[in-house]
N, C-alpha and C positions, 0 to 999 in steps of 0.2 A: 577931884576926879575919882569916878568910882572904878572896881576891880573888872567889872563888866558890864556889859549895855546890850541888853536884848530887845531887837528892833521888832516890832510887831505892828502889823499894819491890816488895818480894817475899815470896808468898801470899797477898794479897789474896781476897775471895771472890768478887766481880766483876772480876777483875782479866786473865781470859784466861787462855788456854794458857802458864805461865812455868814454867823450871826452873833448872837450878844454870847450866846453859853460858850462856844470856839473859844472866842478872845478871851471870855472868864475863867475856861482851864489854862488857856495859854498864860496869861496873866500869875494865874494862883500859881502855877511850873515854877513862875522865877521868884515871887515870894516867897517860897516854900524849899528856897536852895539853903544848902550847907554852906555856903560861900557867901553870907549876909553882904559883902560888898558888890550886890549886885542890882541892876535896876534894871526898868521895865519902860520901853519908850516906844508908847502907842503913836501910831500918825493915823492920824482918822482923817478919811479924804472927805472934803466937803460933800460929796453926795451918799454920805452913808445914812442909811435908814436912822428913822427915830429909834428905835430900841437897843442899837447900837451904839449911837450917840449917847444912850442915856446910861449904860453899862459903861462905857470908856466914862465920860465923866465920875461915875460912881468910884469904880476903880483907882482913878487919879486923887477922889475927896478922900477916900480908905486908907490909901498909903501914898499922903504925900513926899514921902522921905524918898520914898523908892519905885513909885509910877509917876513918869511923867505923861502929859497930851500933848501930844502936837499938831497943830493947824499947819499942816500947808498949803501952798497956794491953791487957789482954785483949780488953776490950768495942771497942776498936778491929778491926773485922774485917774490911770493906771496905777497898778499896781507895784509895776519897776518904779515907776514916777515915787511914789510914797517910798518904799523902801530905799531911793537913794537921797530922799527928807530925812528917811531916820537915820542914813550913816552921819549926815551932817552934825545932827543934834546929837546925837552919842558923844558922850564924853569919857568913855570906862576905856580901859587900858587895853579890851579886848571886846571885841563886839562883834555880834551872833544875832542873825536872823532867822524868825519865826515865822512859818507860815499861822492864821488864825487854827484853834485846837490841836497844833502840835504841841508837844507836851515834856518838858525836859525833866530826864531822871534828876533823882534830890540831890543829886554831887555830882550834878553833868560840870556846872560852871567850875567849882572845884577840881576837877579833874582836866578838865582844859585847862584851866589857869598854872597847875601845876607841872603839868606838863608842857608848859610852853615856856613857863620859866625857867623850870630844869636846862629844856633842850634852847631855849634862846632862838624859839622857830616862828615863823610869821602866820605858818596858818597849822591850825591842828586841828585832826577830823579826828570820831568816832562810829560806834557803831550807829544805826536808826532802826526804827521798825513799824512798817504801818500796819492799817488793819485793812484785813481781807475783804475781798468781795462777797465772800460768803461766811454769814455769820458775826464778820465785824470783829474777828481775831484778831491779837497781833500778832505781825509776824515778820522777822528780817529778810528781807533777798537773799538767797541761798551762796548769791558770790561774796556777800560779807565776810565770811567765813577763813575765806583764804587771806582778804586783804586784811584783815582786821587779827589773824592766826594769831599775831604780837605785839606789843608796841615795839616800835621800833620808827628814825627819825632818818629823811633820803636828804638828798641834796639838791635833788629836782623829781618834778613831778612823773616824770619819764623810768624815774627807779621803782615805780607804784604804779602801772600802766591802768590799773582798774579803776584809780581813780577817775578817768578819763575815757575809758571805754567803756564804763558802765555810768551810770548817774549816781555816783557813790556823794557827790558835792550837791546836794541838793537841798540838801539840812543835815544836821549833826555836826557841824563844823565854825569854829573861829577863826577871826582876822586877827592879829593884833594892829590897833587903830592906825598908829603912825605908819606903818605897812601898808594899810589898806590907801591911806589918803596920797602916800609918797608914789604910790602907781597907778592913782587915778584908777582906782577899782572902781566900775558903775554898774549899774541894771543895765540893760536895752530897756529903755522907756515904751516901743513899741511893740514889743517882743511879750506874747500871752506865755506862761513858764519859764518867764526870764532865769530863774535858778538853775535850769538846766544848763545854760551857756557862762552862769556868772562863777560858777563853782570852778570851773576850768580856765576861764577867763583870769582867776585868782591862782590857780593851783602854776601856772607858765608863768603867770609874770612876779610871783615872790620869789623867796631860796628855797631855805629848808622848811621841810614839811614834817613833821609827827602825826605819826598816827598811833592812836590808844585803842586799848580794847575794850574798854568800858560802852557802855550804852548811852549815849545821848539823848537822843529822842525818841517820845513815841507818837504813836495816835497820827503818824501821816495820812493821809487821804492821797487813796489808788487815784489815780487822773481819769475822766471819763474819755476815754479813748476814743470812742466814737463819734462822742462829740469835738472835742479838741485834738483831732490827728491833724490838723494842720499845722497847728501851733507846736505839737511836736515833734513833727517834721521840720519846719521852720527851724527849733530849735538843736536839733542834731546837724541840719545841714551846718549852722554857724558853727558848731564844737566842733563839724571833721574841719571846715577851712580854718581853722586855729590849726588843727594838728595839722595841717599841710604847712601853713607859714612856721611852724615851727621844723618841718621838713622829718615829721613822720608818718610816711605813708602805712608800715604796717600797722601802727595803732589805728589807725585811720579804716583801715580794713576790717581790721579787728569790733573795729565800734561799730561799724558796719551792722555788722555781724549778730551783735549786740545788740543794737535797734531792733533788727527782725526778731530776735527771741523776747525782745524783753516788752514792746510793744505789739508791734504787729500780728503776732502769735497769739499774744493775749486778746487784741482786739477780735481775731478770727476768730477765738473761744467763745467769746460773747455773745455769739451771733445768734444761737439760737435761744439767747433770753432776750435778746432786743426785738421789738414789735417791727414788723415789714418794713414801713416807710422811713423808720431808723436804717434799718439794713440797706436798705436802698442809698440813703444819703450818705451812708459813713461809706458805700465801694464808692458812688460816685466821686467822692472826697478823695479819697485812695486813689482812682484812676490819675486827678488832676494834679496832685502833690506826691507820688513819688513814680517818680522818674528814674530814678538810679537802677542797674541791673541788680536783681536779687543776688546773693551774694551764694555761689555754688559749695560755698564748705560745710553747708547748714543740713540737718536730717530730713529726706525726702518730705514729709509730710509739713514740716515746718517750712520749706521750700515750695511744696504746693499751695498754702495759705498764703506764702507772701506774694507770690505770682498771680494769685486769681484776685487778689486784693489789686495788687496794681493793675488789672486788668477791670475793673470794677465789676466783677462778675458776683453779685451778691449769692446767689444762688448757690454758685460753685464754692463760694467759701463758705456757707452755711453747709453744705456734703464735708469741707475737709473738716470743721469745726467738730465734728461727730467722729471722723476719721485719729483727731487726732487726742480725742479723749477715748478711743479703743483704736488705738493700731493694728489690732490682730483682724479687722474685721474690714472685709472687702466692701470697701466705701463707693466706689470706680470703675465703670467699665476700662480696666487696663488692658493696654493694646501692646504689641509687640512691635519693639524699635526695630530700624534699618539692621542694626549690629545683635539681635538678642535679648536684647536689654527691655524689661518692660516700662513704658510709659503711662502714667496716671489715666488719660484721656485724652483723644484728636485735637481738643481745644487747649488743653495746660499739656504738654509735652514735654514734662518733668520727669527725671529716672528715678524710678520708683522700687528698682528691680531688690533693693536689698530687704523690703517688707516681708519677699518670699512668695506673693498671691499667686505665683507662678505655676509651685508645689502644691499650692492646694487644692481639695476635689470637692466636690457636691456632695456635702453631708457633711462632711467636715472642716468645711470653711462657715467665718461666721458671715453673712452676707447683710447691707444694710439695704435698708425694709424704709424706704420714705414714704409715710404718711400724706398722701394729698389733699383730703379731702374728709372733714369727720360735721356729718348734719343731720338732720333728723327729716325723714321720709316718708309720710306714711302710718308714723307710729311707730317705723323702725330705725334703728341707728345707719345709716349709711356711712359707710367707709369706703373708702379708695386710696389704692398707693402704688409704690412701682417700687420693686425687687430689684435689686443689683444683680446681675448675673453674667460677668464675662461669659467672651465666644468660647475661651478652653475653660470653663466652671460648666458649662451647659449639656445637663443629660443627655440624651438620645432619645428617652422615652418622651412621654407627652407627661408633661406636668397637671397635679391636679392641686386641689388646695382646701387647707381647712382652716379658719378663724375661730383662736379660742383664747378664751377669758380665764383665769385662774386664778385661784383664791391668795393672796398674800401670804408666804408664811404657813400655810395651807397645801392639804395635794388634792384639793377640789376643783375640777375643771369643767367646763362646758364648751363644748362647738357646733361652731356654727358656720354651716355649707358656703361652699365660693362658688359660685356658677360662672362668676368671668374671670376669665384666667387667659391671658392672651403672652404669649414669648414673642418678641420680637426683635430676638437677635443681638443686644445688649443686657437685657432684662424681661423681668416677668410682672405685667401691668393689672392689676386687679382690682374688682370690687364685689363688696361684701352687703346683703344685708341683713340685721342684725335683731332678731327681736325679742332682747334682752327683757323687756316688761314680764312677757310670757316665762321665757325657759331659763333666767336667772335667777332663781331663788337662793338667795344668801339665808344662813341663822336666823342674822341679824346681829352679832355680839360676835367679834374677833376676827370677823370675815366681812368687813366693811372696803375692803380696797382689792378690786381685781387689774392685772393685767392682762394684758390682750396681746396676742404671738400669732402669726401666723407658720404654717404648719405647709411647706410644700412637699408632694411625693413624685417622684419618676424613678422607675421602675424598680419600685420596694426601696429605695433610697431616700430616706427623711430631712430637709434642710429647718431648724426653728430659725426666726426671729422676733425681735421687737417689732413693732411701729415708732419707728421715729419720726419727731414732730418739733418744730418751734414753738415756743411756749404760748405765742398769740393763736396758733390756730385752731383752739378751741375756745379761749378765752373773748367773753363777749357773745360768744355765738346765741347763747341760750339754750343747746342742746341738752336738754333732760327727759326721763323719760320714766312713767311709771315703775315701782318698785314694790315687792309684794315677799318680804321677807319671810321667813317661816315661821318665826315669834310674834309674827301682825304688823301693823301698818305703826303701833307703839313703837317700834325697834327704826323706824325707817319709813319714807316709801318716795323718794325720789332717786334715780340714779344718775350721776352726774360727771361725765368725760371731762380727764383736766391732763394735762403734761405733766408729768413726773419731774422731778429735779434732775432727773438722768436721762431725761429728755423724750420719755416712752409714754406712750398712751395709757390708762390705766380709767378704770371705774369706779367711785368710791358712791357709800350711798350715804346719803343726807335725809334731814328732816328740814321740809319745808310747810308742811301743812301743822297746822296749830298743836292736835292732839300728840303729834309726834316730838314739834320744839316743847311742849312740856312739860312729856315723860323725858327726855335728854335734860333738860333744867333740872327736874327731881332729881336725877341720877346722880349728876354734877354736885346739886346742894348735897347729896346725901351722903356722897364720896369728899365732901367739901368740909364739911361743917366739922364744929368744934371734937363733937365724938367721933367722927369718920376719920378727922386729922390725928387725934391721940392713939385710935386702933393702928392705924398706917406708922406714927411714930415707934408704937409696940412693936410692930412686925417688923418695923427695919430693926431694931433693937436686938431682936429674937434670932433673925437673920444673920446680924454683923455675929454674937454668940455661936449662931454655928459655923460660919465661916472660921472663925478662932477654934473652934474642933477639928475644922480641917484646914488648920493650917500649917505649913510644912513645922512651925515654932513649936506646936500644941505639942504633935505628933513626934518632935525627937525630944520633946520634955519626957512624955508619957513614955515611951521608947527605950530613953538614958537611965528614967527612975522604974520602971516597973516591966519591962517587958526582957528587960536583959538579965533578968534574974529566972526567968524561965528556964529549965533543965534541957541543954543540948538534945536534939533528934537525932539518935547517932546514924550514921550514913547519909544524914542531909547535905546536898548543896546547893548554893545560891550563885548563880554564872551571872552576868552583867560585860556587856561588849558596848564602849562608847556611850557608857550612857543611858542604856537603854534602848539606844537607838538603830540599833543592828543585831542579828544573828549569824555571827562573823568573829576576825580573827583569833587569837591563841583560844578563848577561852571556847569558842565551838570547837578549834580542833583537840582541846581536852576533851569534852564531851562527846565527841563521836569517838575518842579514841576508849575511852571510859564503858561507851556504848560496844564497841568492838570486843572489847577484853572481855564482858559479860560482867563487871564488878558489879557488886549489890550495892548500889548506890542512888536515891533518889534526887532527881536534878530539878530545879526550879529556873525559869529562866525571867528574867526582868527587863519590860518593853517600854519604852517612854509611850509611844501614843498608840500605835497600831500595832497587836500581834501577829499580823500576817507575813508571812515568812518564818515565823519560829517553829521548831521543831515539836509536833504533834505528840508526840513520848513523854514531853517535861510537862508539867506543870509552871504555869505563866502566870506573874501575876506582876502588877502595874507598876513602874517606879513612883514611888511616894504614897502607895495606900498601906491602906492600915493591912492588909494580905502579905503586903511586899516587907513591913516594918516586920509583921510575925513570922516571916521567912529567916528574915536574918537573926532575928531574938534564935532561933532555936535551931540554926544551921551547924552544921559539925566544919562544914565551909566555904571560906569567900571566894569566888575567882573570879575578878574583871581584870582590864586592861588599862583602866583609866585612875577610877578610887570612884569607891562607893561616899557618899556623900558625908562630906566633913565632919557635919555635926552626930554624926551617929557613932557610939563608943562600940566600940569589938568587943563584945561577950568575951569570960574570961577562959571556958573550954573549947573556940572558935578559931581554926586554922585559917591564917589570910593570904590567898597564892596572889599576887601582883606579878600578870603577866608583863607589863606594860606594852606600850603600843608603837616604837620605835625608838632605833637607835637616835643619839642628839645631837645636829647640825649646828642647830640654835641655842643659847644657855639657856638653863633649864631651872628649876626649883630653885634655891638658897644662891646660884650665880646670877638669875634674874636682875637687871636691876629696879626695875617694876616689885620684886617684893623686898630688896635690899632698901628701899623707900619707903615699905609698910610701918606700921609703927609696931610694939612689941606685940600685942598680943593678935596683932591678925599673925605675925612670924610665928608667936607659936602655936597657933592654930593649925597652919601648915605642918609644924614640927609632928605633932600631937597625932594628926588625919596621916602621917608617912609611917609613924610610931607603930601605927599599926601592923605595917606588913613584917608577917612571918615568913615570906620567900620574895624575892625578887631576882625574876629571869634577866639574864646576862646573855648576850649573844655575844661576845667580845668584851678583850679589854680594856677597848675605848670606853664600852658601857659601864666599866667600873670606874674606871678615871674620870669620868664626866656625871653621868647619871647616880651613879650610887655614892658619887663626892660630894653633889649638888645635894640631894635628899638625904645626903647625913646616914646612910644606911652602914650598919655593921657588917663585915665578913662573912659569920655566920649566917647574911640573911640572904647571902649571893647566891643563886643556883646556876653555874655554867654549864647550860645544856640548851642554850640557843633558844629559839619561839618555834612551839609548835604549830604558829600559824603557818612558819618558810618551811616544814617539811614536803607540802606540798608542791611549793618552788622547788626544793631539789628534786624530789619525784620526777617533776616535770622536763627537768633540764635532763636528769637521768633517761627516761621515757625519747626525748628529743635527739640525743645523741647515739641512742642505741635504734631509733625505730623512724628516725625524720618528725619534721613537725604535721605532717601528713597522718590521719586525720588530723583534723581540730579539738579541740574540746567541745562535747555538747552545748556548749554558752554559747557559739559560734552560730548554729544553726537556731538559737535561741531568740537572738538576738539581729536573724536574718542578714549576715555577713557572707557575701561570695566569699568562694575560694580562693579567685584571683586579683583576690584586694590585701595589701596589709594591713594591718592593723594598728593603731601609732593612739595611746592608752597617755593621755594628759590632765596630768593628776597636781594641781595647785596645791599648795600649803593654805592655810589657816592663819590669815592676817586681819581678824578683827574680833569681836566679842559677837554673842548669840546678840539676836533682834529681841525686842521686849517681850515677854509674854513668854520666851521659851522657846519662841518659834524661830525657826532658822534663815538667817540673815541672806538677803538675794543679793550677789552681788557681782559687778561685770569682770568677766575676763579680762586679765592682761592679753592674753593670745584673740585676735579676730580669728575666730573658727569659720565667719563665711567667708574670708578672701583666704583662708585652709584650702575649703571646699570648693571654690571654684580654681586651685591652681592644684590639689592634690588629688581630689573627688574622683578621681577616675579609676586611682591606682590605692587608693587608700582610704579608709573608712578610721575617723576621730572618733574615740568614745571620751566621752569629757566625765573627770570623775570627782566633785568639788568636795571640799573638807567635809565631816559627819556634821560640823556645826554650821555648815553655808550650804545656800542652792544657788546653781548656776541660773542666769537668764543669758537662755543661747538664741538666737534669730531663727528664722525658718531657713533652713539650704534642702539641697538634693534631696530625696531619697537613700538612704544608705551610706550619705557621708558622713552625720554626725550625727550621733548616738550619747543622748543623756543617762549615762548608770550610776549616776550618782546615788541612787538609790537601792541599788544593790549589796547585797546584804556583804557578800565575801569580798572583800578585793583581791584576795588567792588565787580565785578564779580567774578574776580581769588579768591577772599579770600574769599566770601562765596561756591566757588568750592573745595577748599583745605582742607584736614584735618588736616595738619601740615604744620607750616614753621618754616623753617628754615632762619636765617637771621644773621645780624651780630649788626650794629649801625641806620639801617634804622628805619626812624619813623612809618614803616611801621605793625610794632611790637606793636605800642601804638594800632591803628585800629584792628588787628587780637584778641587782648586778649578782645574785645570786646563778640569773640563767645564763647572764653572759650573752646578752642582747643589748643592742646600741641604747644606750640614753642621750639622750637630749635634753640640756639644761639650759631656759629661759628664763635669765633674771636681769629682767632690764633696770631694776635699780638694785642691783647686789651689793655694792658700796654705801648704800643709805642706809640699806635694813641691818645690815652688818652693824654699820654701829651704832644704828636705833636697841638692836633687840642682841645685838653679843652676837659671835659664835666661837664652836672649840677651835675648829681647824681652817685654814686658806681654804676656799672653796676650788681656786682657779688652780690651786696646786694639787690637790689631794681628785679633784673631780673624775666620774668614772666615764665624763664623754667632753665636746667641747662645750665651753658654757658661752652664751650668748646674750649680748644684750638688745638685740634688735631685733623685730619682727624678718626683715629683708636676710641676716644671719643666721636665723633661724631655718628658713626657709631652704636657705642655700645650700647647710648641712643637712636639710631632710632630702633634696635634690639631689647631693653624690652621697647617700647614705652610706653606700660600700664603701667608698675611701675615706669617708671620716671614721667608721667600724672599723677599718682595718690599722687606721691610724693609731688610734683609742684603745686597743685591744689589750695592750700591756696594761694601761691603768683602769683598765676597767678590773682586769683578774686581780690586781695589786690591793682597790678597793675591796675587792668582797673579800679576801683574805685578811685585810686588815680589819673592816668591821661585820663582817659576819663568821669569823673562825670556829666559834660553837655550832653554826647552822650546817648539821653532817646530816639531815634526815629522819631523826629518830628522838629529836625534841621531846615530844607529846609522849611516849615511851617513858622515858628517862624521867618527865616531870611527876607521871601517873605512879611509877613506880618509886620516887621518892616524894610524894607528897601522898597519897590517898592509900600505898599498902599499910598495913598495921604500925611499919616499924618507923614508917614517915609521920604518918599521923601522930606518933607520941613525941614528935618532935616538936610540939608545937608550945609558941612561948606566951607567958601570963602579960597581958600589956595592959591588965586594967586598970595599973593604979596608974597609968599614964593615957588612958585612950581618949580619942576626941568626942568632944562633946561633954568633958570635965566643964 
């Protein structure tokens, strides 16, 4: 008896697209294991092709030790049929089936084996991963993730629900044998995708189950959904009547649920790369086989796909198909429900109201442009299509229109006149003709690919769009058309209309006439060949060289060894806020306070991407160029809020002000337990890059007991004089109490806020790492801001203001309910504009109870994060409003805001006393005069035989 028996079966009649190379990777998978006690037991159905037949025998002559063939009976012809052949013939301790070319990692069976011995469990799964439909990637199902977070072993399948509401049993998983035979585990023999039912069929009727996190398999193949929705349909109806006889209906729901995203949805997507009479077959399939109501917990669009599919409207789900690869883009003539509420269209009367199309106007909404009609006329390109244009998106004026072509990549354009241009009350119906031969003249070299947009105006109001098109409606046609490059007919001279991969009309020009394919052959050989390939090798060489010039590595070698020896510029400073990525807190309000006093001081200021918003007086220059490096070589001083970048050592006559950027909710530096897990020398890297600072502002004691404990900072290097960024906050509460809060601040009219709206400023913490690249992470609110905005919107306007290193994705609402400032440079400003915020762990909340206006604290998993990530104090105790863990509680305290303020009142004063006790107003004063007058500056301390970047 061997350790394992991997069943594989090949020719099957439901069995898919399988040939000899499939079964050869599959095969070589399980020779090629870590875990030598395993074998390989092919069932070849009698009607498998010759070159099948001739691969499986080959395979069985190769390694008889460890491939076996098996013949089974004739009448076995499916593919369930074969594969309950091989459970029979299996002899291994544990035994795992293979679709043909899926592919098992090199210690899949080792790692099932071991973990099934460990846990003493009858079936144990892993992860899988197929490949995509574009491209032929791998790639896991994105619900892997959660079920797979850990190994960890249930006691029934029902403590793992995902197994079962999603197709998580489909491959990646073992039986162990005697388990499998003692409960009569079988295929459906008639059942096309029998894996679907049989994985759950297994997962109810054993005990215990483990799950590993390791990778199983790869190389699955996506199901042709269009062609097999029956089968799996067939195949989900049987798994929800399991979980009914099992007497769980909300799993049942849930899979529901599940079906529509994980097929149905996908199928809708495909629509417009499937040719017509596919489309046509696969609604009418849809029409006949699901029956069930679509399930209403699912997002509008996804809900409209699944409805017009069971309605077999091919049509209509080629429109959401488009809708639901751009959401923002009005797909639908949407109509207005009985209640308010907008519906997709007369025919699918889906609520569709949280998209927003409601709010938007003509110009700037994006509107879909369906391509009817692309043939050739005359000599000239004829187009026709019809404009999405609901009854509230529709001008007043008379619409006119322009079709135009535009260079790829390019800002070269050409148009060309509409003369039919008809509205008719849903939409705007047109055709174009087109004659491109004449007034398209391309180069011919870089500008081979145009798009094509049409261009609608009423009255001085611009709408662009694509032409959208499924990908047969130009393919086949033979539409081409003369083309007359500017470099000669060498370069080109046919133009020829194709669908984009993004499903939009576009122009690319070809050579189809002799002289032309064999000036492009020359070019090719010439760019081909042995010297053309050794020059191209050069350049990339030369290339990757200067890239290593500018590389952040290059530049703090060059920086650490030669530029920090450069002689201080006395009166230089170098300011930095976040990063670089604002013009904001302490260290602008040193600067203007700097600016105020009149001190002889040059100020440089440093912007991650964009300068815009920085203050016209400084000199600005980029974070990480070689400007920004010789800023700091030669600055007399530092001032951010954050830390200037690790590996860059402080010059030895160089003052470092560390304003920092709030008080600490959460532990912080050296109480981390994320760097208490680092190993020695990232710790003292950290130590090294803290080493630096020559001051560090204190707004309180708490900030010395936590912040200056945590960062290991010395006494001397404490400045208790509070952040000159909250002098403002006091100003403002000062200002409020003596004069009302009447006017507003200028930001108010800025940012177009009535007067008889409050204001309620909901400012998130920072719970993830930046996105790749540097660029900032997009990532969804805990708070739904549009069911905000449809129960507060009247009386209150949301400015939503995400961490310096996240951006929010907000939905479309009202007009003037929700306002994104996330990008605003000060948030001093925001918080003396607000009369409430709302917040969760940001220190953002230390600064606001300054004014002595309600907070609102939402943290619906406070208990998790607490002792995920530490904190100093009881939230629920020490908090300056009530704290909240539900949306419904949240609401309900913004609802009697006076009586929870009044409630609150005592601990909100008790808070800001307790962690803002230096914040009197006069921060920025007190900092200026003891870090930048003469007798501060010579205070500054030598860190070079310690600085980072040693």
């Amino acid at each position: 008896m061997t350790d394992f028996s991997c069943v594989i079966t090949a020719g099957g009649e439901n069995g898919g697209s399988e040939g000899p190379d499939a079964l050869r990777a599959s095969v070589a998978s399980v020779l090629g294991q870590s875990l030598r006690g395993s074998e390989a037991v092919v069932v070849l159905a009698a009607r498998a092709d010759g070159p099948t037949r001739t691969a499986a025998r080959a395979l069985a002559d190769s390694s008889p030790d460890r491939v076996r063939l098996i013949h089974p009976d004739p009448a076995a012809r499916t593919t369930g049929a074969l594969r309950n052949a091989g459970l029979d013939a299996a002899t291994g301790r544990y035994v795992l089936v293979l679709t043909p070319g899926e592919r098992l990692h090199r210690h899949a069976c080792r790692n099932l084996w071991q973990a099934g011995e460990r846990s003493r469990a009858d079936l144990v799964a892993g992860r899988w991963s197929r490949t995509t439909e574009e491209g032929g990637k791998e790639q896991e199902p994105p619900w892997q993730g959660e079920l797979y977070a850990r190994s960890r072993t249930v006691a029934r399948f029902a403590d793992a629900p995902q197994l079962v509401v999603r197709d998580a049993l489909v491959t990646g998983f073992c039986l162990r044998r005697e388990a499998a035979r003692g409960h009569g585990l079988r295929y459906e023999e008639d059942l096309a995708h029998g894996e679907i039912l049989f994985g759950p069929l297994a997962a109810a009727a054993v005990g215990r189950i483990t799950l590993v996190r390791r990778l199983i398999v790869t190389g699955r193949a996506v199901p042709d959904r269009a062609r097999d929705l029956a089968a799996l349909v067939e195949a989900h109806r049987r798994v929800a009547a399991t979980l009914d006889a099992h007497g769980l209906p909300a799993l049942r729901e849930e899979r529901e649920r599940a079906f529509v995203r994980d097929h149905l949805v996908p199928l809708a997507r495909s629509f417009p790369r499937l040719p017509a009479a596919r489309r046509t077959r696969a609604a009418a399939t849809a029409a006949r086989v699901l029956t069930a109501p679509v399930p209403h917990e699912l997002p509008p669009l996804e809900r409209v796909a699944a409805t017009l599919l069971a309605r077999g409207d091919a049509e209509g789900v080629l429109t959401a198909a488009y809708a639901l690869s751009r959401p923002a883009t009005v797909c639908a003539p949407v109509t207005a429900g009985g209640d308010g509420r907008m519906e997709w269209d007369e025919r699918c009367p889906v609520d569709v109201t949280e998209l927003g199309h409601q709010f938007r106007v003509f110009g700037g909404a994006r509107l879909m442009n369906r391509l009817t009609r692309c043939t050739a006329e005359e000599g000239r390109l004829l187009l026709e299509g019809r404009l999405v244009l609901p009854p509230h998106l529709a001008p007043d004026a008379p619409c006119t229109a322009t079709l135009e072509f535009r260079a790829r990549g390019g800002a070269r354009a050409v148009a060309f006149p509409v003369d039919d241009v008809r509205h008719d009350g849903n939409g705007v119906t047109w055709g174009a003709r087109a004659d491109v031969s004449r007034l398209l003249r391309p180069l011919g070299v870089r500008d081979t690919a145009w798009d094509a947009r049409l261009i609608v105006e009423a009255g001085g109001v611009r709408s662009v769009s694509d032409l959208f098109g499924p990908q047969d409606l130009v393919e086949g046609t033979a539409v081409r058309f003369a083309a007359r490059p500017r470099l000669g007919q060498l370069a080109g001279d046919t133009w020829e209309p194709y669908i984009t991969l993004k499903d939009h009309l576009a122009l690319r020009l070809t050579a189809r006439r002799r002289p032309a394919r064999t000036t492009r052959r020359l070019v090719r050989y010439a760019t081909h060949f042995r010297p053309a390939r050794k020059a191209k090798l050069l350049a990339r060489a030369l290339r990757k060289r200067l890239d290593r010039y500018r590389s952040r590595g290059f530049k703090a070698t060059t920086y650490n060894t030669w530029l920090t020896r450069l002689p201080v510029r006395r009166g230089s400073v170098v300011f930095e806020s976040h990063m670089g990525r604002c013009y904001g807190d302490s260290p602008r309000a040193l600067h203007e306070e700097i600016r105020r006093q009149g001190l002889k001081l040059r100020a440089t200021w440093s912007y991650d991407t964009s300068p815009a918003g920085f203050p016209d007086d400084a000199r600005l220059v980029r974070r990480w160029s070689w400007r920004y490096l010789w800023a700091l070589a030669r600055a007399e001083f530092w001032v951010d809020n954050q830390g200037f970048p690790q590996h860059l050592r402080k010059p030895a006559r160089t003052t470092y002000l560390q304003t920092w950027h709030g008080s600490a909710y959460k532990r912080m530096g050296f109480d981390e337990t994320r760097v208490r897990l680092q190993n020695a020398p990232q710790r003292e890297r950290l130590q090294q890059a803290v080493h630096r600072f020559d001051h560090f502002l204190v707004r309180s004691e708490h900030d010395v007991a936590t912040l200056a404990r945590a960062y290991r900072l010395p006494e001397d290097r404490l400045l208790r004089t509070g952040y000159p960024r909250n002098d403002a906050v006091v100003a403002e509460r000062t200002r409020t109490e003596t004069e009302g809060r009447l006017p507003r601040p200028p930001l108010a009219g800025a940012l177009g806020i009535d007067d008889h709206k409050k204001v309620v400023l909901y400012a998130p913490t920072f719970r993830g790492g930046p996105a790749a690249g540097g660029k900032q992470a997009r990532r969804r609110l805990l708070l739904d801001v549009r069911e905000f905005a449809e129960r507060f919107g009247d009386t209150y306007t949301l400015l939503v203001r995400a961490h310096y290193l996240e951006a929010a994705r907000l939905p479309l609402c009202p007009p003037g309910t929700v306002i994104d400032v996330s990008r605003h440079h000060d948030v001093s400003e925001l918080l003396a504009l607000a009369d409430v915020l709302v917040t969760d762990y940001s220190s953002i909340m230390f600064d606001f109870a300054l004014l002595d206006r309600p907070v609102l604290l939402y943290a619906p998993d406070l208990d998790t994060y607490a002792a995920e990530r530490g904190s100093y104090f009881d939230l629920r105790e020490k908090a300056p409003g009530p704290v909240t863990e539900t949306q419904e509680e949240l609401f309900g305290q913004l609802a009697e805001l006076k009586k929870s303020d009044i409630r609150h009142a005592s601990h909100r004063a008790a808070f800001a006393a307790e962690f803002g006790a230096y914040d009197r107003g006069d921060a920025a004063r007190q900092v200026v005069a003891a870090v930048f007058s003469p007798q501060g500056a010579s205070r500054t301390t030598d860190h070079h035989d310690r600085g980072a970047g040693r």
